[in-house]
C-alpha positions as CSV (number, residue, x, y, z in Angstrom):
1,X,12.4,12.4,16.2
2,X,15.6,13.3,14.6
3,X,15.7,12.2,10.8
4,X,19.1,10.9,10.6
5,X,18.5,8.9,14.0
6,X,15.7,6.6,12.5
7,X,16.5,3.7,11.7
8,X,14.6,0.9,8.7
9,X,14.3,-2.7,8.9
10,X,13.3,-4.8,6.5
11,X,11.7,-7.7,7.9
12,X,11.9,-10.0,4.7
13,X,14.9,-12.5,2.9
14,X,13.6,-11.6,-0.8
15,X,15.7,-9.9,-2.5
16,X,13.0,-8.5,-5.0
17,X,11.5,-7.0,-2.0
18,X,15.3,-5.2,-1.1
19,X,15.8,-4.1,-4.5
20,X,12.0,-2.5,-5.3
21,X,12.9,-0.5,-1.8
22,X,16.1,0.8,-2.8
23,X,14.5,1.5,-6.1
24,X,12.1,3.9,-4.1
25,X,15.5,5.4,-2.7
26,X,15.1,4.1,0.7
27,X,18.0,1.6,2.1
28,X,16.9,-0.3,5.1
29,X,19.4,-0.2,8.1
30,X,18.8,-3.9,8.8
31,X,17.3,-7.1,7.1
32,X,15.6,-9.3,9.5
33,X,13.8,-11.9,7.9
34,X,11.5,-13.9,10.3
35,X,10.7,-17.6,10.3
36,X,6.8,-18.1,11.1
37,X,4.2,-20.8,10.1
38,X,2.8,-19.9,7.3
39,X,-0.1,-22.8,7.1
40,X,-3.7,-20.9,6.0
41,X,-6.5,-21.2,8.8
42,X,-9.4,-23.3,7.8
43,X,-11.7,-21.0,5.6
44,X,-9.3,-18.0,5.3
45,X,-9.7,-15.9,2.5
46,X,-6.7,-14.8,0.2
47,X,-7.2,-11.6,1.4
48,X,-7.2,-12.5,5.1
49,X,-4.2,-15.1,5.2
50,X,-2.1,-11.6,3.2
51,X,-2.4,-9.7,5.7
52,X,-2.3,-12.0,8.6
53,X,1.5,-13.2,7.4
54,X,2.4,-9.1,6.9
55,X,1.2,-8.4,10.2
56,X,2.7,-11.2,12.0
57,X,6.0,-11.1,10.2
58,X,6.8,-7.4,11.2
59,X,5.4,-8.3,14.8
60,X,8.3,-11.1,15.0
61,X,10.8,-9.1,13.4
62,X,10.3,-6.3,16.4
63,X,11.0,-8.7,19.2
64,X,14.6,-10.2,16.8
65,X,17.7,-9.5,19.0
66,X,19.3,-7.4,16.0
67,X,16.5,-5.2,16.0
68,X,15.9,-4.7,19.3
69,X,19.8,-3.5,19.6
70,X,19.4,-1.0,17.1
71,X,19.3,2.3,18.8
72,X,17.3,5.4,18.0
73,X,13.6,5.3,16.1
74,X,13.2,1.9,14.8
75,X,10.3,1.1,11.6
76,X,9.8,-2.7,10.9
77,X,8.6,-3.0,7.4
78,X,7.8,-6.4,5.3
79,X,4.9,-7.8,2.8
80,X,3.7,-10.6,1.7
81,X,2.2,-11.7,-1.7
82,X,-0.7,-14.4,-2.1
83,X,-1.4,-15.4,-5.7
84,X,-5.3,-16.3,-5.5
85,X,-7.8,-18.0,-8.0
86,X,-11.3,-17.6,-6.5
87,X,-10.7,-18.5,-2.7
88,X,-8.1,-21.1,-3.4
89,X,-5.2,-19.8,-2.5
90,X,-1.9,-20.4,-4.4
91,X,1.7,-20.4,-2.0
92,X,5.1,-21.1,-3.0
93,X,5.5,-25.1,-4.1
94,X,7.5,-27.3,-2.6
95,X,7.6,-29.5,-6.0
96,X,7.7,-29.4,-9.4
97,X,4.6,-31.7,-9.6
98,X,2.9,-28.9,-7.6
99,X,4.3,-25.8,-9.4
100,X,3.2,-28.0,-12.4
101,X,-0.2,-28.1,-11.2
102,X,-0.4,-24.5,-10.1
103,X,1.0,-23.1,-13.9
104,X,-2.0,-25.2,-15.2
105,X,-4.4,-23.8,-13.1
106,X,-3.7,-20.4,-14.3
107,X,-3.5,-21.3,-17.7
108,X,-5.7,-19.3,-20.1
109,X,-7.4,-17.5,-17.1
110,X,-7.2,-14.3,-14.5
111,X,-6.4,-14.5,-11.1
112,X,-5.1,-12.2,-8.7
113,X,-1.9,-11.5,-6.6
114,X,-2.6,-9.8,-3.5
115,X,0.5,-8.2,-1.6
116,X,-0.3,-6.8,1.9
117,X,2.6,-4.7,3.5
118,X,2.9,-4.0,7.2
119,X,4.8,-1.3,9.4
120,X,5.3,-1.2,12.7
121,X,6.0,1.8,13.9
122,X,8.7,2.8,16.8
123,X,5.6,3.5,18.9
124,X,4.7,-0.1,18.5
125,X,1.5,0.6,16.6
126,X,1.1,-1.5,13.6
127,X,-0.4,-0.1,9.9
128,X,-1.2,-2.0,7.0
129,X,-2.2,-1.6,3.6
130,X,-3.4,-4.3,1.0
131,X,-2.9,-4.5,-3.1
132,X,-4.8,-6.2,-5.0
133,X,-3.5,-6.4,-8.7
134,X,-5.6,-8.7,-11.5
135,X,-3.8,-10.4,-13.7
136,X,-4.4,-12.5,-17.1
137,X,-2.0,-15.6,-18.6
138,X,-2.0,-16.9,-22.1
139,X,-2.9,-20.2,-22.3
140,X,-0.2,-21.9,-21.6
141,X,1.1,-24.8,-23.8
142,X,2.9,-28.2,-22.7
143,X,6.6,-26.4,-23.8
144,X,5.7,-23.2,-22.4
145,X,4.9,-25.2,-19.2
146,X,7.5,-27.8,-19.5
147,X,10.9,-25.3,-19.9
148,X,9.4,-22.7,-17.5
149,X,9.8,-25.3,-14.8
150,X,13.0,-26.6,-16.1
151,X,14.4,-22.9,-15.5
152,X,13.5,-23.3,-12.0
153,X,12.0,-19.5,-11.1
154,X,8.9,-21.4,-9.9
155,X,10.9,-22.1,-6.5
156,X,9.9,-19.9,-3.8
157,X,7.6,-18.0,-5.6
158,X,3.8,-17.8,-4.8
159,X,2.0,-19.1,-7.7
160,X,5.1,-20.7,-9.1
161,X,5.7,-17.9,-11.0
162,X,8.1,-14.7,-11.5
163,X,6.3,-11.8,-13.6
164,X,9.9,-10.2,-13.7
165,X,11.2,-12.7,-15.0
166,X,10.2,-15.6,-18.0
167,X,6.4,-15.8,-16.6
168,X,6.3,-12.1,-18.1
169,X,6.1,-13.6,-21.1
170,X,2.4,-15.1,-20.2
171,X,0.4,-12.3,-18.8
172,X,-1.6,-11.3,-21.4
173,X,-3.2,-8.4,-19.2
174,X,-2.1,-6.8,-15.8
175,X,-4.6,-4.5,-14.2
176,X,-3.2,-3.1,-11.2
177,X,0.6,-2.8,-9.4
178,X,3.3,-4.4,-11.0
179,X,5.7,-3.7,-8.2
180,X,3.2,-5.6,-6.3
181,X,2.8,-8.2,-8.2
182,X,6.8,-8.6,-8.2
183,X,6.7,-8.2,-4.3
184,X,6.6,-5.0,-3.1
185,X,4.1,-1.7,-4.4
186,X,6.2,0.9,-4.3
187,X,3.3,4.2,-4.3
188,X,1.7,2.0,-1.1
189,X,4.8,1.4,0.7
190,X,6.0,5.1,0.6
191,X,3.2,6.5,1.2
192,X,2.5,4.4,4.3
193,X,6.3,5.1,5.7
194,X,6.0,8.6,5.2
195,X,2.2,8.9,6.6
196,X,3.4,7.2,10.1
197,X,6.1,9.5,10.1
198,X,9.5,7.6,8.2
199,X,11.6,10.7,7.1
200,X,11.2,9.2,3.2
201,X,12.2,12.4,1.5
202,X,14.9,13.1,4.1
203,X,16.5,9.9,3.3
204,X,16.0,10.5,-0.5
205,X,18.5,13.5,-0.1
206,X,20.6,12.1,2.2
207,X,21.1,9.5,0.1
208,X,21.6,11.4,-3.1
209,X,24.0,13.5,-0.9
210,X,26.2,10.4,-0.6
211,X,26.1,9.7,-4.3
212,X,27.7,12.7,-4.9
213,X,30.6,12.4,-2.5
């Protein structure tokens, strides 16, 4: 396929997500976000329901009217992150009661944030990879809870928190990605675009090309 006739879309509306890619020097063509349900099956591990959401999301994204116009080589690329204690699985609260309840919870202890990204390739086959990053909070005290919540980051965030942004302040230890923890591992999501045949370093010229027009 012809490098500059490929096209990237990013099937996902967090900007985190757009901004960690275009850190990597890749600009998608298109965002697509995709609305799916996103209840956990009964019994579904973290790690399951992560990769389950990826897949499906970039699976819905393929069949979006935008996408399907674009012409040339399309990739459909999105992730999705699952903050986890044990098998219980943390998502993005709908309340402050619950984002409460959830910053409690990982007071003082480790849990994990596992991000699963999936591509689906212009052949239609799909690839996924899965990160799994530990990470350790402070304990948290009733202020430290109290003006977190009234900053309002919790909202849409899994776990209720942001590591990027005043929730850094809490994590005592991270062992792992930190791009993945934030949305998006960068070394995983490049490699797996260029391994199923996304023209990453042609684009990193290209792009620097335009820069320096």
């Amino acid at each position: 396929m012809a490098a500059e006739t490929v096209k990237l879309v990013l099937a996902s509306a967090s900007p985190r997500r757009l901004a960690l890619l275009e850190q990597a020097g890749l600009k998608p063509d298109l965002l697509n976000p995709v609305d799916i349900d996103e209840t956990p099956k009964k019994r579904e591990t973290p790690r399951a329901y992560a990769l389950r959401m990826a897949s499906e999301k970039a699976l819905a994204a393929t069949g979006a009217p935008l996408v399907r116009d674009l012409s040339g080589p399309v990739f459909v690329l999105t992730a999705d992150t699952v903050v986890s204690v044990g098998r219980r699985i943390l998502g993005k609260c709908a309340t402050i009661e619950a984002a409460a309840q959830a910053l409690r919870l990982l007071s003082g202890r480790a849990h994990k944030v596992l991000t699963a990204v999936a591509l689906v390739r212009p052949d239609g086959a799909l690839r996924k990879r899965m990160v799994e990053t530990k990470v350790r909070f402070k304990r948290l005290s009733r202020d430290d809870i109290d003006t977190y919540l009234a900053s309002d980051e919790w909202r849409g965030k899994a776990g209720a928190y942001a590591i990027q942004g005043r929730a850094g302040a809490f994590v005592r230890h991270i062992n792992g990605s930190y791009s993945a923890v934030v949305g998006l591992p960068l070394y995983e999501t490049v490699n797996l675009l260029s391994g199923n045949g996304y023209p990453v370093h042609y684009m990193w010229m290209h792009g620097v090309a335009q820069e320096m027009v």
